[in-house]
C-alpha positions as a printed Julia matrix, in Angstrom:
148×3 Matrix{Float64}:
 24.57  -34.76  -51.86
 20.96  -33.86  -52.98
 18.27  -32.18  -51.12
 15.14  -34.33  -50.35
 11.41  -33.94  -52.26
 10.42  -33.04  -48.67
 13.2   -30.5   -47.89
 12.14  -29.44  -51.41
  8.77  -28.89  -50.81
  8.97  -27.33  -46.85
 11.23  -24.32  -48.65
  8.77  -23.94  -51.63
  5.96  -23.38  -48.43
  8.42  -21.04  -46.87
  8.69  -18.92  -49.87
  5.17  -19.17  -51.02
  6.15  -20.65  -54.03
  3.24  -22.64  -56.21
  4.56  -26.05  -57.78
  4.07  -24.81  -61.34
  6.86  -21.85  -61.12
  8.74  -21.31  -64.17
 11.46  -19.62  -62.1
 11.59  -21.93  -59.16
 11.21  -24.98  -59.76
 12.16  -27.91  -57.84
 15.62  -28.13  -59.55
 16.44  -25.11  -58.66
 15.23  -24.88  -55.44
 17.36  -28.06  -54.46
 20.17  -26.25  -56.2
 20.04  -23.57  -53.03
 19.16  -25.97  -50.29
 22.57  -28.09  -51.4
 24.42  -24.52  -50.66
 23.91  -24.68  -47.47
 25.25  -28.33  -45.81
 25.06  -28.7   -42.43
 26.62  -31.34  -38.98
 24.3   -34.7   -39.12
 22.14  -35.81  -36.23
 25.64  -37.54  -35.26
 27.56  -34.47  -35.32
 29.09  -35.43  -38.58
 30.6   -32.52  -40.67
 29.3   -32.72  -44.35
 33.24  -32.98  -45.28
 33.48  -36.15  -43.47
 33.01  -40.15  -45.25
 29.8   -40.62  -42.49
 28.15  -37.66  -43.38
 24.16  -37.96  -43.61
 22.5   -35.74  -45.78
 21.53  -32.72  -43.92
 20.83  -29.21  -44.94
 19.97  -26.06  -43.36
 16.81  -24.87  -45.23
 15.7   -22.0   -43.46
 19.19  -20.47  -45.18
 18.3   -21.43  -48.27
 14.24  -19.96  -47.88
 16.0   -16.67  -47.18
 18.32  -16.3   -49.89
 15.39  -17.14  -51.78
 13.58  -14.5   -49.94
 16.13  -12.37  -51.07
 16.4   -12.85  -54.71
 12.51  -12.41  -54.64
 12.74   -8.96  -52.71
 14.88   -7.64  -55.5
 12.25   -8.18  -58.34
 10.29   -5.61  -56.22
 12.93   -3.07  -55.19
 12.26   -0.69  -58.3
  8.58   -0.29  -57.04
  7.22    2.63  -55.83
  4.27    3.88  -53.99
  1.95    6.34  -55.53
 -1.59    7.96  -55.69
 -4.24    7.44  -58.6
 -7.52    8.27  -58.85
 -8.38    8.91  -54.94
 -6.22    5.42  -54.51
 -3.33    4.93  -52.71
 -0.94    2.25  -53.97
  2.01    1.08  -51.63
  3.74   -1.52  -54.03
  7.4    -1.1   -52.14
  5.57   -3.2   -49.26
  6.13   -6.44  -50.95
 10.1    -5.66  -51.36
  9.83   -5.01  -47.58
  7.72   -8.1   -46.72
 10.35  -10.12  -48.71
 13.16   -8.8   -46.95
 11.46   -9.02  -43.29
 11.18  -12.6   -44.2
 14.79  -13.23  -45.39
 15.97  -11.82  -41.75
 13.85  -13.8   -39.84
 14.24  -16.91  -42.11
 18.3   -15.82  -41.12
 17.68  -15.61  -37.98
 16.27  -19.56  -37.85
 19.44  -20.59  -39.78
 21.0   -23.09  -38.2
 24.55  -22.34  -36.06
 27.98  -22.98  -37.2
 31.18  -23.92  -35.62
 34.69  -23.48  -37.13
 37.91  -25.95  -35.12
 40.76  -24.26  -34.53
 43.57  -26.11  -34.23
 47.06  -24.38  -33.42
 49.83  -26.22  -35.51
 52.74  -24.87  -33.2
 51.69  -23.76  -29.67
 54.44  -21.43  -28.22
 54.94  -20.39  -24.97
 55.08  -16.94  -23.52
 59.16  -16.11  -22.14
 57.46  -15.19  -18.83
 56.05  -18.61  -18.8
 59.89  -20.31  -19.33
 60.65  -19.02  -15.99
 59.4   -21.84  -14.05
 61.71  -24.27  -15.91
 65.3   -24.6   -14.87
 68.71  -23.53  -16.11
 69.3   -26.83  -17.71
 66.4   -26.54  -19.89
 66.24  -23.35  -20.99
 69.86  -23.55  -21.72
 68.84  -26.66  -24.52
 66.29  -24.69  -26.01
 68.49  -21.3   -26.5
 66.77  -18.05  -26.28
 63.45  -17.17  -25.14
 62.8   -14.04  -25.99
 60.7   -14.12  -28.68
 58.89  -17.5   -27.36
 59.93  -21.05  -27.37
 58.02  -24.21  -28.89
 56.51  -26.73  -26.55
 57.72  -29.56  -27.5
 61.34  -27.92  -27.41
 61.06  -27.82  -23.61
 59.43  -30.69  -23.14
């Protein structure tokens, strides 16, 4: 797994982050666009052998976002000299960004699977006397595959 130059580059342009950053460079920008794996253009889930590289960038541009809002959250606005000096709008501009960057991110799905369906006891009433006699009680819910 390693994020592309270009995937590299599009969340540097995101962030407004120059080439020559001591802080961000390319390394570590990759570093949060590999955090954040995402399904192939074949639906492939990054877990599986078939898996293309794909990552979901705008995630990564806002947690960038985010770490760069907090180098600005101990600003404050003030008044000097007939001038009036609202600093705390960059750690709001950086966190604006972060949502909507969030709010690009791409979707994600979770499968359930159930390893042992059960079925309800008011559901067991449509079998017969036969088979609910092999499977024993139903009163606190039988396995499928018990009735069969």
């Amino acid at each position: 797994m390693s994020a592309t130059d270009a995937e590299v580059a599009r969340v540097k342009r995101l962030c407004g982050i120059d080439d020559d950053d001591a802080t961000y460079t390319s390394t570590v920008v990759a570093e949060y666009i590999e955090r954040y794996p995402a399904l192939d253009s074949d639906g492939n889930d990054p877990s599986e052998d078939d898996w293309t590289d794909t990552y979901d960038i705008y995630a990564a541009a806002a947690d960038l976002c985010d770490e760069k809002a907090v180098t600005f959250a101990g600003k404050y606005d003030f008044n000097a000299d007939g001038g009036n000096f609202s600093v705390s709008q960059e750690f709001d501009h950086w966190r604006n960004l972060a949502a909507h960057y969030r709010s690009r991110r791409k979707a994600k799905s979770t499968k359930v699977r159930s390893s042992r369906p059960y079925v309800l006891a008011e559901e067991v009433e449509d079998y017969n006397a036969d088979q609910i006699a092999e499977v024993g009680s139903v009163s606190e819910g039988v396995r499928t595959e018990d009735i069969g």
